[in-house]
C-alpha positions as CSV (number, residue, x, y, z in Angstrom):
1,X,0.0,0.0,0.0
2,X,1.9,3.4,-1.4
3,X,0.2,5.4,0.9
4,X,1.4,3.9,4.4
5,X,5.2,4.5,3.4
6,X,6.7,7.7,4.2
7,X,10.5,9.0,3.5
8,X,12.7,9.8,6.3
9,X,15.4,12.2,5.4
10,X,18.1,12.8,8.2
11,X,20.0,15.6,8.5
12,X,22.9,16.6,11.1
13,X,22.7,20.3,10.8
14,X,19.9,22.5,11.9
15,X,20.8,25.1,9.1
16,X,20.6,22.5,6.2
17,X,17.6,21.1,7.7
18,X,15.8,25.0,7.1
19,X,17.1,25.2,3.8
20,X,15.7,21.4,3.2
21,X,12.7,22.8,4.3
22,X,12.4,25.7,2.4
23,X,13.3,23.9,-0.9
24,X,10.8,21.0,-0.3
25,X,8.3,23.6,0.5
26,X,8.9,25.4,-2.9
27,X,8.9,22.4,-4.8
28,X,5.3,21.3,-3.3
29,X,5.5,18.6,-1.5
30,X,3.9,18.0,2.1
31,X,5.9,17.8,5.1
32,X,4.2,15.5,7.3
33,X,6.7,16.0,10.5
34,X,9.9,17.6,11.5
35,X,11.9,15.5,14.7
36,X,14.5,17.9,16.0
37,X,16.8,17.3,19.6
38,X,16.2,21.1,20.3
39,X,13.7,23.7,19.3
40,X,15.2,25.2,15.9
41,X,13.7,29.1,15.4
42,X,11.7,29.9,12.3
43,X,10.9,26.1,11.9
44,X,7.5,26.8,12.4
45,X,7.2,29.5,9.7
46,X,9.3,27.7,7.2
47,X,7.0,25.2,7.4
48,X,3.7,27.0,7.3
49,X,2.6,26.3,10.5
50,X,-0.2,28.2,12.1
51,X,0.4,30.8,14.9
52,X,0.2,28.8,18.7
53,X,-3.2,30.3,20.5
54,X,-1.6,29.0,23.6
55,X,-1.2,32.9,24.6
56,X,-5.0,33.4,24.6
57,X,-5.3,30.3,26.3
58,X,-2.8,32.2,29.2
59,X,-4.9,35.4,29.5
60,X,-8.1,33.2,30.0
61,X,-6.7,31.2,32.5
62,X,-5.1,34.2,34.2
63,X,-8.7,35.7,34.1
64,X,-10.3,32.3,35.4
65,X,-7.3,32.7,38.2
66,X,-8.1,36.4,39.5
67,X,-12.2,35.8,39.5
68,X,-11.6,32.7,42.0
69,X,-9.4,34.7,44.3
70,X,-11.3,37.9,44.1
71,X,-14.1,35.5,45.2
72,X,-12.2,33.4,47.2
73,X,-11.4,36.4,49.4
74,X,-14.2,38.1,49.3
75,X,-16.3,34.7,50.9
76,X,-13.8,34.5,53.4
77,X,-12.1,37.4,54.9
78,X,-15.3,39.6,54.1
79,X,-18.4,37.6,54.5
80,X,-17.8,34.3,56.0
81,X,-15.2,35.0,58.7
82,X,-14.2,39.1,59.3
83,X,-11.4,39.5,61.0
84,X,-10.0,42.8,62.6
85,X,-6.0,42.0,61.6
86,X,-4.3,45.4,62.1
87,X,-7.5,47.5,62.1
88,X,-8.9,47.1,58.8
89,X,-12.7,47.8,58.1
90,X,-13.8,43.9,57.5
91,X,-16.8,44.6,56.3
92,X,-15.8,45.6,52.4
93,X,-13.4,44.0,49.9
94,X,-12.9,47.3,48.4
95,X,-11.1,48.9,51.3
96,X,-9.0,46.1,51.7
97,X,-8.5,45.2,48.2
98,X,-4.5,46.8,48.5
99,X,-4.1,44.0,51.1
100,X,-5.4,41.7,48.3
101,X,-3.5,41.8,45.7
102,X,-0.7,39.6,46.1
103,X,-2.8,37.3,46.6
104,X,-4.7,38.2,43.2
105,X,-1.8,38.3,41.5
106,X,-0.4,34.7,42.8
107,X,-3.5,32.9,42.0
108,X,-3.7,34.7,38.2
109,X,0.0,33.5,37.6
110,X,-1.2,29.9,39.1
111,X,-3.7,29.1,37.2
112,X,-2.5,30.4,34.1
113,X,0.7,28.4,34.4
114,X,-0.7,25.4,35.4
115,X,-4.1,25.1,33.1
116,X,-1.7,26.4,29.9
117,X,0.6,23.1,31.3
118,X,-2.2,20.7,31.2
119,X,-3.7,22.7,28.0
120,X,-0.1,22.0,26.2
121,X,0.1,17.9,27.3
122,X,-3.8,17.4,26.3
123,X,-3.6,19.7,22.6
124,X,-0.1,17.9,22.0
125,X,-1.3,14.2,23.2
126,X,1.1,13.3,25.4
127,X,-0.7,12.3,28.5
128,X,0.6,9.9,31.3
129,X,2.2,6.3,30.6
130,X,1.8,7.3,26.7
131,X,4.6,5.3,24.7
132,X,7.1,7.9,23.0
133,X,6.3,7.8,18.5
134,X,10.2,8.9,17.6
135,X,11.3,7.6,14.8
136,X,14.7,7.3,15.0
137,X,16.1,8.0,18.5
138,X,19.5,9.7,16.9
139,X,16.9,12.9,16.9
140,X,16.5,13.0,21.0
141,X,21.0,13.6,20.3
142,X,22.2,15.1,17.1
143,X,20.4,14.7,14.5
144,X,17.0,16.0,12.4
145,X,14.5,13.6,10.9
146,X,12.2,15.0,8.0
147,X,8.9,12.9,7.1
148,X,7.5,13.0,3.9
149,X,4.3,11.2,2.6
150,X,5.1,8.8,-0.8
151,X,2.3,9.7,-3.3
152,X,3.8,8.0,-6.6
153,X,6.7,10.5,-6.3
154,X,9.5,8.2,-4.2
155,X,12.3,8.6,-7.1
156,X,11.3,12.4,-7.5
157,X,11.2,13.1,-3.5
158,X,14.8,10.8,-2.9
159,X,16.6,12.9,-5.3
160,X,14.8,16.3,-4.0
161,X,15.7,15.6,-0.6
162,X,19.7,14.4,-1.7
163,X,20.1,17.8,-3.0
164,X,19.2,19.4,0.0
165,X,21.9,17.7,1.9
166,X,20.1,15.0,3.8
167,X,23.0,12.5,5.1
168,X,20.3,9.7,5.0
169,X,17.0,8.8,3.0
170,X,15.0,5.9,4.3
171,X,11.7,4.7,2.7
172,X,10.1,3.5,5.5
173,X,6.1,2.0,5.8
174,X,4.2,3.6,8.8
175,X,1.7,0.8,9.2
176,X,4.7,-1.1,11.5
């Protein structure tokens, strides 16, 4: 089945991987994936990737983070349980909202950090006792791995991607 086999192009050199990428890109074909050992910059655009939205996700969170301690502290120090702690008025947030606002700003920075964590694992699919999909662990070290889909084009795409400087081609078939 042609369509389970992709081509695996390795390359050792994160600047001949970009220029790889660039030249594949003009020449049409899809990139299926891109396994690097460390984030390389402008990866993302040179492949046409979409801008994260992780960054809205943040400001939500932080907003989610400041309403549950404004009302956290509001239920407790104001209308569950006043307490007179250096002679402030304990009968209205407002007036001791100065007194607040580490707090506020703690829990914003919490929940933000810690929902944008779990929003991250659950968007990329990598949740607990999940078995790692690398296809060739010399990319966790030195190397970059390129994946291309085969679409009738394996001849075309091998000589492509030897131009571009990949030190390796492999045809591999994904089904495995």
């Amino acid at each position: 089945m042609e369509a389970s086999k992709v081509i695996h192009a390795i390359y050792n050199d994160d600047d001949v991987l970009m220029n790889a990428v660039k030249k594949v890109k003009a020449a049409k074909h899809q990139i299926e994936e891109i396994y690097t050992p460390f984030p390389v910059h402008g990866l993302d655009k040179a492949m046409g990737l979409a801008p994260t939205r992780l960054a809205i996700c943040a400001f939500l969170y932080g907003c989610v983070g400041l309403t549950v301690a404004v009302l956290m502290m509001n239920f407790i120090m104001i209308e569950d349980w006043p307490q007179d702690i250096g002679g402030k008025p304990s009968f209205s947030y407002l007036e001791n909202m100065p007194a607040f606002v580490p707090i506020m700003f703690e829990l914003t920075v919490f929940f933000a950090a810690h929902l944008m964590v779990i929003t991250f694992y659950l968007r990329s699919k990598m949740w607990p006792f999940k078995k790692a999909e690398n296809p060739d662990p010399r990319t966790t070290d030195d190397h970059f791995l390129m994946e291309l889909p085969i679409h009738n084009n394996e001849l075309e795409l091998q000589s492509l991607l030897s131009e571009t400087g990949a030190v390796e081609i492999n045809v591999v078939d994904k089904a495995h």
